[in-house]
C-alpha positions in Angstrom: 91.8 67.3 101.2 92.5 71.1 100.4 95.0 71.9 97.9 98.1 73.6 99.7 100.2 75.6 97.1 103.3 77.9 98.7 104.5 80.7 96.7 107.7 81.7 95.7 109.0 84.9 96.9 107.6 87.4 94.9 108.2 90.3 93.1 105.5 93.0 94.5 104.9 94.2 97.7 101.3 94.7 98.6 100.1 98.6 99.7 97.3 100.3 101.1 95.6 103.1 99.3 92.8 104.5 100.5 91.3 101.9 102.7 91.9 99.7 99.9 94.7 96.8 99.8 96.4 96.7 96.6 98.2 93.2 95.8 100.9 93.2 92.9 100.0 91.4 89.7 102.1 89.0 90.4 100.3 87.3 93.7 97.5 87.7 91.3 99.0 85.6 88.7 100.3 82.9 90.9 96.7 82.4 92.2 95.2 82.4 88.7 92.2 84.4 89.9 89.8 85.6 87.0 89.5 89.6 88.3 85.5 89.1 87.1 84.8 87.2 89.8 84.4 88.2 93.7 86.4 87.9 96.5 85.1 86.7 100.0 87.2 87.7 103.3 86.9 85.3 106.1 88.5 85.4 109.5 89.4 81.9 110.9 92.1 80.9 113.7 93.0 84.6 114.0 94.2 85.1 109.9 92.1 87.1 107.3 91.5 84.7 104.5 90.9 85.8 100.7 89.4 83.7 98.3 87.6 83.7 95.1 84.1 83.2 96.1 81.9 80.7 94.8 78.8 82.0 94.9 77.4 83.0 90.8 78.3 86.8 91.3 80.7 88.8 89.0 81.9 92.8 89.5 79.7 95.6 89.1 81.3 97.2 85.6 79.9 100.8 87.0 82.4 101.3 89.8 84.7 103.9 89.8 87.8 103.8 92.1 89.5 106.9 93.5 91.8 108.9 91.3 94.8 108.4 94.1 93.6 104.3 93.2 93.6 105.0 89.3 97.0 106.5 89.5 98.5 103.2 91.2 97.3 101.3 88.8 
């Protein structure tokens, strides 16, 4: 059976920045994602879903984000 977990209301609200979604530490925290390893987007029963993916595959340390993205952060 799948874990079900609902979060609280939280703090953040989450943006878009140059075709980019940017999510609030927060959401982030409450997941307990490790921000070394990838996401996966999957659309099922019309919802986008994003997950950490499972496959062995961590970030490229060479990307560079836009400066209007850098100034977000």
């Amino acid at each position: 059976m799948n874990k079900v977990k609902r979060l609280q209301p939280l703090v953040g609200t989450a943006i878009i920045i140059d075709e980019a979604l940017i999510l609030p530490a927060d959401i982030i925290e409450e997941l307990n994602w490790d921000e070394r390893i990838l996401l996966e987007l999957e659309f099922v029963n019309d919802r986008w879903i994003l997950k950490q993916s499972k496959v062995a595959a961590t970030k490229f340390p060479g990307h560079k984000i836009s400066d209007e993205l850098q100034r977000s952060k």
